[in-house]
C-alpha positions as semicolon CSV with decimal commas, in nm:
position;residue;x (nm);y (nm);z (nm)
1;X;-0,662;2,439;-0,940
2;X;-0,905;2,249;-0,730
3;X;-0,885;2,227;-0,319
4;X;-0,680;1,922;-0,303
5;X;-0,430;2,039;-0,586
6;X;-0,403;2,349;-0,381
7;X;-0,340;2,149;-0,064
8;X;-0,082;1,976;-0,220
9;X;0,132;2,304;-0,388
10;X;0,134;2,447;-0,043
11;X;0,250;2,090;0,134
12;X;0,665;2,139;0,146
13;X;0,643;1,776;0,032
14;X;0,454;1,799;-0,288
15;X;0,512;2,260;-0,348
16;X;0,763;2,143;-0,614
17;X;0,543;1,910;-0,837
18;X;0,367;2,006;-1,197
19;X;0,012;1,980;-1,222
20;X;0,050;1,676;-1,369
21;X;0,219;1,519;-1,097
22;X;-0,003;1,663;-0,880
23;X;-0,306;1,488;-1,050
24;X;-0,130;1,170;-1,023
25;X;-0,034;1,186;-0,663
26;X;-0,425;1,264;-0,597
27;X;-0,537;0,966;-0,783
28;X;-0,270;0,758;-0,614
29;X;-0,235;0,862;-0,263
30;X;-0,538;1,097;-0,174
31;X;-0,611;0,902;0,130
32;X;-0,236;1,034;0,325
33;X;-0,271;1,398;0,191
34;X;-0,341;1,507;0,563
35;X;-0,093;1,225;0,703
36;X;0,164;1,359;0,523
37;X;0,152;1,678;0,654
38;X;0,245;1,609;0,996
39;X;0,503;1,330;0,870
40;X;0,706;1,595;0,722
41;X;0,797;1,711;1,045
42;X;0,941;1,430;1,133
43;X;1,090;1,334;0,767
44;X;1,497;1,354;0,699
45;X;1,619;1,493;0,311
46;X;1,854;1,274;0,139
47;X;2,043;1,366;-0,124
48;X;2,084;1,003;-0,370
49;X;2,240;0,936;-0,708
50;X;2,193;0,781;-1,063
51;X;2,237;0,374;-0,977
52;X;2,175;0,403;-0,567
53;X;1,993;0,140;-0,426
54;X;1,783;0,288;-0,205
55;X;1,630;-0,027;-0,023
56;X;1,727;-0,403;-0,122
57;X;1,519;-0,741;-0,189
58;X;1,508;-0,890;0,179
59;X;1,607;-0,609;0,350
60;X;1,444;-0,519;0,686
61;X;1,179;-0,299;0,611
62;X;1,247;0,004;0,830
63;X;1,213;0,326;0,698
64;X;0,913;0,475;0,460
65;X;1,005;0,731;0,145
66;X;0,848;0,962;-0,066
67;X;1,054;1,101;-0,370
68;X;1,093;1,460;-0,413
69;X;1,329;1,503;-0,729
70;X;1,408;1,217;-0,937
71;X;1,317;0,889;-1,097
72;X;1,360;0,508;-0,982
73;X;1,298;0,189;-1,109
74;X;1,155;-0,131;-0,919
75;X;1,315;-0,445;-0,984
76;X;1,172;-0,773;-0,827
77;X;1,200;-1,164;-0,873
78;X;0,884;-1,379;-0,997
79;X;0,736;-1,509;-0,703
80;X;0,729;-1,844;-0,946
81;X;1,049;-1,836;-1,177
82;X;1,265;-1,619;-0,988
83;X;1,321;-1,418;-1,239
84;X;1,456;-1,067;-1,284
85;X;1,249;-0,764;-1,414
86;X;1,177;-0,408;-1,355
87;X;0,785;-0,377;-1,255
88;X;0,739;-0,013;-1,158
89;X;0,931;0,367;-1,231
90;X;0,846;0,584;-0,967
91;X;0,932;0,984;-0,979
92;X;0,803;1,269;-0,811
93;X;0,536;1,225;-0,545
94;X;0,548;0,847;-0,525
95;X;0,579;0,643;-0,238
96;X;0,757;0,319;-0,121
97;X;0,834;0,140;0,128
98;X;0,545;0,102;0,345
99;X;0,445;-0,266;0,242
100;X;0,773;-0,433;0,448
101;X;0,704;-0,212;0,752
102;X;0,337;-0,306;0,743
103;X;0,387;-0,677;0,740
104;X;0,664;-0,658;0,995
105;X;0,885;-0,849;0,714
106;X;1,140;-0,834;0,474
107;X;1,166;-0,563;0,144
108;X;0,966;-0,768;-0,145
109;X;1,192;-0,548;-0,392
110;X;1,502;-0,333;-0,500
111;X;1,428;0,038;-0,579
112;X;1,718;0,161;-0,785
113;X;1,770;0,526;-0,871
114;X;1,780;0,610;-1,228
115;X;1,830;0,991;-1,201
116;X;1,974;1,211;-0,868
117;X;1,734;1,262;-0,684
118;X;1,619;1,394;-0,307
119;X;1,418;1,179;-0,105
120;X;1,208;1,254;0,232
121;X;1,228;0,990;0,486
122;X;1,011;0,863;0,745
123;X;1,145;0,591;1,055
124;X;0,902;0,318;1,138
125;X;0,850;0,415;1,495
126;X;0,713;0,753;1,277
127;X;0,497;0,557;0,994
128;X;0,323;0,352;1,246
129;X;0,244;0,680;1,466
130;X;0,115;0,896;1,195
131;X;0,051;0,711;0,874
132;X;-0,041;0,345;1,017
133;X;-0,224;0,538;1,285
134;X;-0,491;0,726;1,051
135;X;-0,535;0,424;0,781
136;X;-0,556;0,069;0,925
137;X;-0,826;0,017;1,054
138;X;-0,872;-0,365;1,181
139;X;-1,167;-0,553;1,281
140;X;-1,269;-0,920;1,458
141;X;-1,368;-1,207;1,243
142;X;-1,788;-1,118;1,415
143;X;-1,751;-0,749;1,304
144;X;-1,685;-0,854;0,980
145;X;-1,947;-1,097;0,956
146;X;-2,205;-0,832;1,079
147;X;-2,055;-0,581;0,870
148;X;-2,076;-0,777;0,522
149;X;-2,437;-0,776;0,517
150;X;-2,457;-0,454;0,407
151;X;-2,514;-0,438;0,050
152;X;-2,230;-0,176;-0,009
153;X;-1,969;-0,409;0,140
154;X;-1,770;-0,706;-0,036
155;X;-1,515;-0,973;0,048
156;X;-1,123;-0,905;-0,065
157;X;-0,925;-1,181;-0,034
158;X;-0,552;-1,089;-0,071
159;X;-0,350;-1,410;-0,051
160;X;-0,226;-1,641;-0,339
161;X;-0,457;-1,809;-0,592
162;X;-0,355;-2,149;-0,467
163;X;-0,438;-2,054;-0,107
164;X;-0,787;-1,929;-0,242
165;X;-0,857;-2,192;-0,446
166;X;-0,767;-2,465;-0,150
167;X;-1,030;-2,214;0,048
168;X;-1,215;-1,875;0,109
169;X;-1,530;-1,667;0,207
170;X;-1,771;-1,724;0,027
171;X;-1,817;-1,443;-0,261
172;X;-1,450;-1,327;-0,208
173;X;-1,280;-1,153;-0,484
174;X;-0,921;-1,245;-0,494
175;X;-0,680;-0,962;-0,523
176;X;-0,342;-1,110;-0,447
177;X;-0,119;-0,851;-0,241
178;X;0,136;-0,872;-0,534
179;X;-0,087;-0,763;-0,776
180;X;-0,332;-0,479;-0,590
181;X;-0,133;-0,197;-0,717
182;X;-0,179;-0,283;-1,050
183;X;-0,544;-0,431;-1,009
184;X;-0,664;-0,180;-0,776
185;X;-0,846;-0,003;-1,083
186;X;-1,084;-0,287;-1,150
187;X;-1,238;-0,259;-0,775
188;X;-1,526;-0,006;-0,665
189;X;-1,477;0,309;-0,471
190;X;-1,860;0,315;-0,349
191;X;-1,803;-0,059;-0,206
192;X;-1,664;-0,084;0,171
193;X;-1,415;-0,376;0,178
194;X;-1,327;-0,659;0,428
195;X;-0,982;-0,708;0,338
196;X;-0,868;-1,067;0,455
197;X;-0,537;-1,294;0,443
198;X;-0,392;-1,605;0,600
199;X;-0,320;-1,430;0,928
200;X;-0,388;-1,077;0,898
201;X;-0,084;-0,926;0,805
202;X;-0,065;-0,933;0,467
203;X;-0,440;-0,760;0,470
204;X;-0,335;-0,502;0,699
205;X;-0,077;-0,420;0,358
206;X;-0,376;-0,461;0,126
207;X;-0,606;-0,226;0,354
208;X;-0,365;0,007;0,391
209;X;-0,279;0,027;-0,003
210;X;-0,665;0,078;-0,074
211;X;-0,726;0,368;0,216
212;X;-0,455;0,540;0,118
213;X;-0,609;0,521;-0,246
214;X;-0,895;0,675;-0,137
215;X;-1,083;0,330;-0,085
216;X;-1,284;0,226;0,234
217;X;-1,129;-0,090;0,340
218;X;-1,051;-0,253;0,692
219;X;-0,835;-0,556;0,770
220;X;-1,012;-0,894;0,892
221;X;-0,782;-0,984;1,211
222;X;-0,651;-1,350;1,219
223;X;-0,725;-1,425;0,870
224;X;-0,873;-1,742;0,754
225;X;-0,666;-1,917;1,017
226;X;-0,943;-1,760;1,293
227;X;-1,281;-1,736;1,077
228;X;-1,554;-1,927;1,275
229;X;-1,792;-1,928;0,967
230;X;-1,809;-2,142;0,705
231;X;-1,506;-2,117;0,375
232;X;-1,579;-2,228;0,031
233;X;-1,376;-2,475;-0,157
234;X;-1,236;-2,455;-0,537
235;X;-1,186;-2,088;-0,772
């Protein structure tokens, strides 16, 4: 068992996992291991059954969970079609919830229990404090500029591919917010990113997701709406 695997089986969270589920909460969520320590002080236990809906598509986003015991499925609409399907199972050690809190929004999905279960939950007021806190890290539209010299660093843009195709930063890579969990493997854990949106909210999500993957990534404040410097046109 390595240091972080040991962290983890003596974390109340996480002292109930296999090493298997250990392994994937590592490769996952490395990046709140010491977060989540002091979270759990503040976190409530909820006992949920087979078929609960634990948070709803367009919900207020309010609360932040981890699951403890159990299994759950994520069902969510095609941004395009509208469409029905189930993109994600999550079980022990996974975490949702955070996306709707960090946007200030709505939920972007239903997470459905498909076994009982216990789950630990975290209020906003508590997120932002401890988790929000220690991972977003935001910078100003000069920072960034300064900061993407550096050969290490690249350009994320997280928005739609018709947004990025009407404009972006020049040698962006576009990593739609919708997608990064299941992209997230294709980008560079040596590379520092500039994480930028319309506005800046949806990149606070995106820069969030990557820290907390173990990624170095800040959020571009104001999005493309604020950059002084000049965009590129076209894919």
């Amino acid at each position: 068992m390595n240091t972080n695997q040991a962290r983890l089986s003596n974390n109340p969270v996480f002292s109930t996992l296999t090493l298997k589920q250990m392994e994937h909460v590592m490769s996952e969520h490395i990046g709140v291991l010491d977060g989540i320590s002091e979270a759990f002080c503040k976190m409530k236990t909820v006992n949920v059954d087979t078929n609960d809906e634990i948070v709803q598509y367009r919900d207020n986003g309010d609360r932040y969970y981890i699951i403890k015991e159990g299994k759950a499925e994520v069902w969510k609409p095609d941004w395009e079609t509208d469409v029905w399907s189930c993109v994600d199972q999550l079980g022990p050690g996974d975490v949702f919830g955070e996306e709707a809190i960090l946007v200030g929004g709505f939920r972007n999905a239903t997470v459905r229990m498909i076994t009982p279960g216990v789950l630990l939950v975290l209020e906003e007021d508590d997120f932002n404090s401890i988790l929000r806190s220690r991972l977003v890290e935001e910078v100003t539209s000069y920072q960034a500029h300064v900061m993407a010299r550096h050969e290490d660093t690249e350009w994320l843009d997280c928005r739609f591919d018709i947004e990025y195709s009407e404009e972006h930063i020049p040698g962006a890579q576009l990593m739609p917010l919708h997608t990064l969990r299941k992209s997230i493997h294709e980008l560079d854990h040596s590379k520092r990113y500039l994480v930028y949106c319309r506005s800046g909210r949806r990149s606070v999500c995106a820069a969030y997701l990557l820290r907390e993957r173990g990624f170095s990534a800040v959020s571009v404040k104001g999005g493309v709406l604020n950059w002084p410097y000049a965009l590129e046109r076209g894919a």
